[in-house]
C-alpha positions as CSV (number, residue, x, y, z in Angstrom):
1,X,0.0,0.0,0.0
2,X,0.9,3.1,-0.5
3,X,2.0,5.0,2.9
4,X,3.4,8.6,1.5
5,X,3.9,10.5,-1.4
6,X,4.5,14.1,-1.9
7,X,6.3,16.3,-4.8
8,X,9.3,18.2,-3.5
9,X,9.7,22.1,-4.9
10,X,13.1,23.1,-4.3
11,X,13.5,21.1,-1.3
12,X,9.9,22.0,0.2
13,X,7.0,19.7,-0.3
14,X,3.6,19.8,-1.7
15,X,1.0,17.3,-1.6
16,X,0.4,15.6,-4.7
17,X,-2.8,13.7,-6.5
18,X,-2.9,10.2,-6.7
19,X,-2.8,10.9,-10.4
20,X,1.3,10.0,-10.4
21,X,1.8,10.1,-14.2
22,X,0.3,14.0,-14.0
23,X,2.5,14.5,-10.9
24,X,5.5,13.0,-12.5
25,X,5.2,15.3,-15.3
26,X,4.8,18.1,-13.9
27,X,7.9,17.6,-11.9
28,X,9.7,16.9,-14.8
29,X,8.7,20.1,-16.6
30,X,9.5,22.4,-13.5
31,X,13.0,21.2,-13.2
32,X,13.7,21.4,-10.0
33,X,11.4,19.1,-8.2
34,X,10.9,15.5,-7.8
35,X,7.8,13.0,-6.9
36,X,8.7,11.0,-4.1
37,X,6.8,7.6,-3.4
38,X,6.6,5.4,-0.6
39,X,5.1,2.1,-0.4
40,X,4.8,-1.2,2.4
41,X,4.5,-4.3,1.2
42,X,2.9,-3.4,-1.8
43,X,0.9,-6.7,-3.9
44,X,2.0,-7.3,-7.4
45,X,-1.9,-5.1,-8.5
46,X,-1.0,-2.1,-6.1
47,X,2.4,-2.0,-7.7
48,X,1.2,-2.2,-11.2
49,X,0.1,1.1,-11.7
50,X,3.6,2.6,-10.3
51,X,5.1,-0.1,-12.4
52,X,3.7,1.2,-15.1
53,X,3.4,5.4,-14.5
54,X,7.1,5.4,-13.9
55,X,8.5,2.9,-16.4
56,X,10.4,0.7,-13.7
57,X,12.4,-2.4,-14.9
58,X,9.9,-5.6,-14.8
59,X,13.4,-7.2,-12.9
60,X,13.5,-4.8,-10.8
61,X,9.8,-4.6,-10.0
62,X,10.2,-9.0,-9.6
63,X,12.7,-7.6,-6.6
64,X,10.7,-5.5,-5.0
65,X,7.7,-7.7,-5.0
66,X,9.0,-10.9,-4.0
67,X,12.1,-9.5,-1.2
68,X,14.5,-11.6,-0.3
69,X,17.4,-9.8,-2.0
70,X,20.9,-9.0,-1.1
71,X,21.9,-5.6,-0.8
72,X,22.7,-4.6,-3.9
73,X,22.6,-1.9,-7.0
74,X,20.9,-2.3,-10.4
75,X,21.4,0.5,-13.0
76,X,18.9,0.6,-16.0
77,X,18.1,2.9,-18.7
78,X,15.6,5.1,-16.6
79,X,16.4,4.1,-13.6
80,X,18.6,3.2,-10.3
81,X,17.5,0.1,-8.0
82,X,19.2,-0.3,-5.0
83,X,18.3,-2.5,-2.1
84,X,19.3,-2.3,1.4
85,X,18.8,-4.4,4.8
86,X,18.2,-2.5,7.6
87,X,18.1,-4.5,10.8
88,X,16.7,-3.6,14.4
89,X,18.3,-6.0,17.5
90,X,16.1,-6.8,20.6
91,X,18.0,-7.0,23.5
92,X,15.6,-8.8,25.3
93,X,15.4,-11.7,23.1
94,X,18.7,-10.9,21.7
95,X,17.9,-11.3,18.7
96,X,18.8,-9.5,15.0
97,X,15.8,-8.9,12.6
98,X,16.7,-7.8,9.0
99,X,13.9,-6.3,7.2
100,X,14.4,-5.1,3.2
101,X,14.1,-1.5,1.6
102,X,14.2,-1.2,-2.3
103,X,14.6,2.4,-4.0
104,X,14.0,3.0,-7.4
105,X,15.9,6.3,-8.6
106,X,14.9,8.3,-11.7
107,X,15.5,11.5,-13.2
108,X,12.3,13.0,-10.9
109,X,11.3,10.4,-9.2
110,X,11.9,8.3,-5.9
111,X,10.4,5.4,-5.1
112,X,10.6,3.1,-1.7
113,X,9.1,-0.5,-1.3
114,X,9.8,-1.7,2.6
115,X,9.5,-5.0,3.3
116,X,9.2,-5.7,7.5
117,X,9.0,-3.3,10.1
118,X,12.9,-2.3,10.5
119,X,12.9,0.6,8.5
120,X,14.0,4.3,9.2
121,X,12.0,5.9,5.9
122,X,9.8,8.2,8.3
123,X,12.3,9.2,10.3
124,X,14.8,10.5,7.0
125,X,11.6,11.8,5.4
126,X,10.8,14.0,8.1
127,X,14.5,15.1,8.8
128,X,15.0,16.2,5.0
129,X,11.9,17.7,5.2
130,X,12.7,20.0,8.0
131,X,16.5,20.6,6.0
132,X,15.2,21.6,2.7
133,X,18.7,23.0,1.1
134,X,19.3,19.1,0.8
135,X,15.9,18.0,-1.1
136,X,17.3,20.6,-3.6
137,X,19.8,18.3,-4.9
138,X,17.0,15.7,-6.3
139,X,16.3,11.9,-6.2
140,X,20.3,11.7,-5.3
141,X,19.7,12.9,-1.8
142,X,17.2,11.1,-0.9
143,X,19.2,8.2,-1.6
144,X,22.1,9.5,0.5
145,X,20.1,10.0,3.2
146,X,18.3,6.7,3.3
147,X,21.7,4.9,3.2
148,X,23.3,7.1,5.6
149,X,20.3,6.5,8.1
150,X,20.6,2.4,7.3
151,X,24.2,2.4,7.8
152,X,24.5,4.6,10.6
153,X,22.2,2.2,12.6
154,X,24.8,-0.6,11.8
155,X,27.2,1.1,14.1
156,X,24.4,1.1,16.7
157,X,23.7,-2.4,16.4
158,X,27.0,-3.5,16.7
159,X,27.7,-1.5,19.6
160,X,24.7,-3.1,21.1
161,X,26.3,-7.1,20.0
162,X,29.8,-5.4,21.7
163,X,27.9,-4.9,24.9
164,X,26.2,-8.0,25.0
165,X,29.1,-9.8,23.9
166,X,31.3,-8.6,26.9
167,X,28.5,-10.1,29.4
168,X,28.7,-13.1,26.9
169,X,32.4,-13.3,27.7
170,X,32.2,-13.0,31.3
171,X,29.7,-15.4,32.1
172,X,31.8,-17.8,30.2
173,X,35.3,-17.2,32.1
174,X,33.4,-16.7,35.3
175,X,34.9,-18.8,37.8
176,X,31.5,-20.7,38.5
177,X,31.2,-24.3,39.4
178,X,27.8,-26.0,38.3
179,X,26.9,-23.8,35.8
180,X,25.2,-25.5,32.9
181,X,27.8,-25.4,30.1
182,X,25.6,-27.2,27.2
183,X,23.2,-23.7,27.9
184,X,26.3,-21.9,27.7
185,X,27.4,-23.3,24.1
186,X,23.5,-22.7,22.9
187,X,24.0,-18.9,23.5
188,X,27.2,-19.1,21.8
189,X,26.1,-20.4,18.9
190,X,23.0,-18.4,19.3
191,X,25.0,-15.4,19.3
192,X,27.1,-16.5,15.9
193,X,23.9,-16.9,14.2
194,X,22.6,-13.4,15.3
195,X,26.0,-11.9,14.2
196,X,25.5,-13.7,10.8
197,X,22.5,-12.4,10.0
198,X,23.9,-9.0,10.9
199,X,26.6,-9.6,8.6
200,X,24.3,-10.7,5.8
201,X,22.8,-7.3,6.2
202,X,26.2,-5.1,5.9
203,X,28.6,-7.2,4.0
204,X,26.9,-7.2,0.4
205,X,26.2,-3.3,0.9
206,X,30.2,-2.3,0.3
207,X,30.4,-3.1,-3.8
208,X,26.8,-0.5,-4.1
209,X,28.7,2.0,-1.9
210,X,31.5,1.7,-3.7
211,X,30.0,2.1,-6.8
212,X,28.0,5.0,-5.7
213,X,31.5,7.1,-5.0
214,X,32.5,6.5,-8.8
215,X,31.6,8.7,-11.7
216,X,28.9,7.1,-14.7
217,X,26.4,6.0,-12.3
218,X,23.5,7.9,-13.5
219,X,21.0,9.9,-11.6
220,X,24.1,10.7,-8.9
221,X,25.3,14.0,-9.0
222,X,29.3,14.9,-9.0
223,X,28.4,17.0,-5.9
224,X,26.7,13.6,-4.3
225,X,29.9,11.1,-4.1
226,X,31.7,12.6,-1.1
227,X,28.8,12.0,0.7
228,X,28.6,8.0,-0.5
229,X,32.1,8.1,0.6
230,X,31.2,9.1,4.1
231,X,28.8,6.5,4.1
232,X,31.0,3.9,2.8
233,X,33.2,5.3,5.4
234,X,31.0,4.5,8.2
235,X,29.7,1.1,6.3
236,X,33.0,-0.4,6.7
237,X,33.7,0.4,10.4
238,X,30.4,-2.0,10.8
239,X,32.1,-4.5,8.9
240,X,35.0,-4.7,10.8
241,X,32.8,-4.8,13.9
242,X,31.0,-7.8,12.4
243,X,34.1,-9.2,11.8
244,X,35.5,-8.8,15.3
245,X,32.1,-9.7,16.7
246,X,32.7,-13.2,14.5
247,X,36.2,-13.8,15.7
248,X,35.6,-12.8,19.1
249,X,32.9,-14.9,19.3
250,X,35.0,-18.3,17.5
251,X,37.8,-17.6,20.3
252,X,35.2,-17.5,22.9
253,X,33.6,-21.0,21.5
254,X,37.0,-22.6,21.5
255,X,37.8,-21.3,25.0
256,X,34.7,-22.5,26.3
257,X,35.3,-26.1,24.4
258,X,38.6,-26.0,26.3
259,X,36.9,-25.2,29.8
260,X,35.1,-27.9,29.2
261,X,37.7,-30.2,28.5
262,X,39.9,-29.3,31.7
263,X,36.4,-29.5,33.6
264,X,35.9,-33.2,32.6
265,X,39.7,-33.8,33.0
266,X,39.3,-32.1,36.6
267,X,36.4,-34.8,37.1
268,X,38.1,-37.8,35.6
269,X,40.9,-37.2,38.2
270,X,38.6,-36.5,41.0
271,X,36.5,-39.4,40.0
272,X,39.9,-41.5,40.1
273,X,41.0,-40.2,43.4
274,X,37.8,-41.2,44.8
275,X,38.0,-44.9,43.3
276,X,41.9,-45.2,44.6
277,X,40.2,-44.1,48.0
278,X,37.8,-46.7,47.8
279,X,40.0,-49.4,46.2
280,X,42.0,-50.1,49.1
281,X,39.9,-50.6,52.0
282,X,38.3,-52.9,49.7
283,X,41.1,-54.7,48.7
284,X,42.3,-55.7,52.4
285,X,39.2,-56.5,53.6
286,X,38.5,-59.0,50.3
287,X,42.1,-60.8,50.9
288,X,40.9,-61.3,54.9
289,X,37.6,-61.9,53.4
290,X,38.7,-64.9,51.6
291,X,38.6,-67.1,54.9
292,X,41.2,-69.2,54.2
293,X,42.2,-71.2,57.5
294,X,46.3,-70.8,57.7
295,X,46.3,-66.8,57.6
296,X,48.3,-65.8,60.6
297,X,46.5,-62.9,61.4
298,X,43.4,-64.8,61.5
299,X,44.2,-65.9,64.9
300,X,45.7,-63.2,65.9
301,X,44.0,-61.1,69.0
302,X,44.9,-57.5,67.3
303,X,44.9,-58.7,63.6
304,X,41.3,-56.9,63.4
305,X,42.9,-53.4,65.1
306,X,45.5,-53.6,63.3
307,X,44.1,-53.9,59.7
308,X,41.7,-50.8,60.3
309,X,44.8,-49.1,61.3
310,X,46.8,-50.3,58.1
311,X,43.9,-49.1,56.1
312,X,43.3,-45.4,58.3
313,X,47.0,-44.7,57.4
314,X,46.7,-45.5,53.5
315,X,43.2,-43.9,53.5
316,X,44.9,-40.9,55.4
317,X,47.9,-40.8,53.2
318,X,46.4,-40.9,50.1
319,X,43.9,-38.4,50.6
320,X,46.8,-35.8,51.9
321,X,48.9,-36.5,48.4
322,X,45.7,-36.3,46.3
323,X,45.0,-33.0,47.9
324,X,48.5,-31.8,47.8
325,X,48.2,-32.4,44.0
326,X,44.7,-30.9,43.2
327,X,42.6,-34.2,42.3
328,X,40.6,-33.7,45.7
């Protein structure tokens, strides 16, 4: 459906009819403005009259109907497609949700297909609306600011994963006995996942950006690619975030693997300790437990004394050298 559309006169808008080939036109013929169109989830009939009125690319179009696209940028003869991923992460479910936002670029025209409910298209609308000077510069601007906006929330989201990947990292070289280390490696992994569908989100965008900074991309102006290069700027200080996030994240795993390990080595030797303990009470009393009739100290009057003494001392002795060594 179609949640906004407005024609912008030198930066300052003016509603406009729902009669968008008229609209169009008349933006065209004055110059210096541009219709700008936003849609949600639009169905293949609600996007068949844009399709049409502003002579989009049927590929494109197939894109923005269906979702599910990488970040990317499409250049056609009338038009610029480019699709971004903007993601949200809820810190109480710690979890990353990547929604999808397709622009279409024209000589006059802008529009924007959102696919989920991560999307910062009101808030960029209403902050170029209150700084007019920059609507002046066309359909360009508008694309600036939307991937500014999407790519300066990647920095906030991966300051977010930072934080909760430090609490991640001290729970896990906590020195806590008992706690449940199979939950442990299900947030681990949990985590990854999270981190890989952040990186799903930012690691495609760097070839658009890129392209954006470079001369023959139409419908950017020469004025326009210092700004793409800001936001490329800023795009790959999330990437390297990701990336630490990702390797942090393997070191953690095999460190916790490793604390595992030592754990069921401290266990193995504790359980050992505990069977050498037990192994040699039993082991006197089944040799005077076999009742054969010559054993000496069978008829002895402090046999029995003696052999709980015999194995006190042992029992004693071993206990103090397991202990001195750390299996007890």
């Amino acid at each position: 459906m179609i949640v906004d559309s407005a024609i912008y006169r030198e930066g300052r808008r003016t509603e406009c009819t729902t009669d968008f080939s008229h609209a169009l036109e008349e933006a065209r013929a004055e110059g210096h403005s541009f219709l700008w169109l936003g849609m949600y989830e639009p169905t293949e009939e609600e996007f068949a009259r844009v399709r049409s009125e502003f002579a989009l690319h049927p590929l494109a179009v197939e894109d923005a109907l269906k979702a599910h696209q990488r970040p990317k940028l499409e250049v056609y003869d009338d038009s610029l497609f480019m699709v971004l991923k903007p993601v949200t992460y809820d810190d109480r479910a710690d979890t990353v949700t990547a929604s999808e936002l397709m622009v279409f670029v024209g000589d006059a025209f802008v529009v924007t297909v959102r696919h989920g409910e991560a999307s910062p298209l009101a808030a960029v609308r209403h902050r170029l609306e209150e700084h007019p000077e920059i609507l002046r510069h066309g359909p360009g601007a508008v694309l600036y600011a939307i991937s500014d906006a999407v790519v300066d929330h990647y920095i906030e989201v991966a300051a977010e994963l930072q934080l909760d990947l430090e609490e991640l990292e001290a729970e896990v070289f906590a020195p806590v006995r008992g706690r449940d280390t199979r939950n442990t490696a299900a947030e681990i992994y949990a985590f990854k996942r999270e981190v890989l569908e952040f990186r799903r989100a930012t690691g495609p965008l760097a070839e658009p950006m890129a392209r954006l900074q470079n001369p023959g991309v139409p419908f950017v102006h020469a004025h326009a690619r210092p700004f793409f290069r800001d936001v490329d700027d800023h795009l790959t200080r999330a990437n390297e975030s990701v990336e630490g996030l990702d390797r942090l994240l393997s070191d953690i795993l095999s460190a916790h693997l490793a604390q595992m390990g030592v754990r069921q080595n401290d266990d193995m030797r504790k359980i050992s300790a505990w069977a050498a303990l037990a192994a040699v009470p039993t082991l006197i009393a089944g040799v005077y437990g076999m009742n054969f009739e010559h054993m000496p100290e069978l008829k002895w009057d402090l046999g029995y004394p003696v052999i709980l003494a015999v194995m006190v001392i042992i029992e004693v002795s071993l206990y103090r050298l397991f202990k001195r060594r750390g299996w007890l």
